[in-house]
N, C-alpha and C positions, 0 to 999 in steps of 0.2 A: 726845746724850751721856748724858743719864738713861738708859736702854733697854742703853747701853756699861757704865756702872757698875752697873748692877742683875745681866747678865747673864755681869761679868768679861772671858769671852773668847768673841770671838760670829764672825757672820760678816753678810754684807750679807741675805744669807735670814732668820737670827736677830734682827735689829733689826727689817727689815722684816716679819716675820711679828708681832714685840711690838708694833709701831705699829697694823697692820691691825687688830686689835682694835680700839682707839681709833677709829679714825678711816679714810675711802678717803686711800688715797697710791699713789703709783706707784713700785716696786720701785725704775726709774731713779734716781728723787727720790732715793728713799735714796742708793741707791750714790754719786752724784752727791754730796749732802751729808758723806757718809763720806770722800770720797776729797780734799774742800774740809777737812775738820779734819785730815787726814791730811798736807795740804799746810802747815797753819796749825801743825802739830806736838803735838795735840790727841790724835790717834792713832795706834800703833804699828800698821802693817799686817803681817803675814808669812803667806807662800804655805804653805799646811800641805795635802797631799795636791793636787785640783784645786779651792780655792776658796784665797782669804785670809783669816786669821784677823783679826780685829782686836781691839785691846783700849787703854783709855784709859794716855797717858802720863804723865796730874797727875795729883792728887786733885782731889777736886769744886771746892773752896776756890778750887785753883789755878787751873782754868782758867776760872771763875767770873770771877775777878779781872781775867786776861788779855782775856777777852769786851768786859769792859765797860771796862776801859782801851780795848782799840780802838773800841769803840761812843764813847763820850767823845770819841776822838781822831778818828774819821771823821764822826759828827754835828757835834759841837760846837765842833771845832779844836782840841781837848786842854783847853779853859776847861769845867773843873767848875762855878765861877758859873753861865758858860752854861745849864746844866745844871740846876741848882739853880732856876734862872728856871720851868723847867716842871715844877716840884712840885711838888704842893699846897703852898697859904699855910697858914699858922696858923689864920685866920680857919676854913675849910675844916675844917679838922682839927678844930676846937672843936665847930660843925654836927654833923661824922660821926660826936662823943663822945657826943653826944646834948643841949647844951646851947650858945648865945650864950656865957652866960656863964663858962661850967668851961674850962677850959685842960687836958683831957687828951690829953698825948702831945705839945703842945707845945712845951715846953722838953726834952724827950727827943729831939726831930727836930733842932732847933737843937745841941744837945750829939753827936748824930748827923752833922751835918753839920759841926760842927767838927772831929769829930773825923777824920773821909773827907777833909776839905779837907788837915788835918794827916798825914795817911797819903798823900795822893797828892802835897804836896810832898816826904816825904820818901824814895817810891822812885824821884821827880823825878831829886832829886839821886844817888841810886843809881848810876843807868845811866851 
C-alpha cells in the first residue's frame, strides 16, 4: 500500500519494479497481493489501455485502521485486551528509556491505550 500511495496511480509492473529495489519478490507475489486488497476494497483497479491501472481507495489513516481492526478481530476475537497482553509492560519500557527507575513513556502508553480502547468501543457501537 506504501509503494500505492507514494506512486498515486501505478500498475502491478510499477509497484513491482518500487519493491525490487528493496528486496527479491516475485512479480506473482505482487499482483497476487494487489488483487487481495482489491478484493478487501483497499484498491481501485481500472483496465487503462492493455494493463490495469490501480490506485488506493482510503487515505493511509484509513486503511491503517481497517488493517488492524481485522488483525485484532482475526488474531485476537475482536478483544483489544487480548491484544494489549502482548505489549510491552511498563517494567520494559522504563529498561528501554534507559533507567529501573524513570517511568518514560509510561503513563503516555497507559493514556494511549485508554484512549484506542475508548475509540474502538466507540466505532463498536457505530456499525
Amino acid at each position: 500500500m506504501r509503494v500505492v500511495w507514494q506512486l498515486k496511480n501505478t500498475t502491478v509492473r510499477g509497484v513491482y519494479a518500487e519493491l525490487s529495489k528493496r528486496r527479491r519478490i516475485a512479480y506473482t507475489t505482487v499482483m497476487t497481493m494487489m488483487n487481495v486488497l482489491v478484493r478487501k476494497g483497499h484498491l481501485y483497479k481500472k483496465r487503462q489501455a492493455r494493463a490495469f491501472m490501480y490506485r488506493a481507495s482510503m487515505r493511509q489513516d484509513q486503511v491503517i485502521a481497517c488493517m488492524v481492526q481485522d488483525f485484532i478481530q482475526r488474531v485476537f476475537g475482536g478483544s483489544v485486551r487480548e491484544l494489549f497482553g502482548y505489549l510491552p509492560c511498563e517494567q520494559y519500557l522504563r529498561r528501554a528509556a534507559g533507567g529501573e527507575g524513570r517511568s518514560h513513556g509510561g503513563a503516555e502508553v497507559r493514556v494511549s491505550i485508554t484512549n484506542l480502547t475508548h475509540e474502538t468501543k466507540r466505532r463498536g457501537t457505530e456499525k
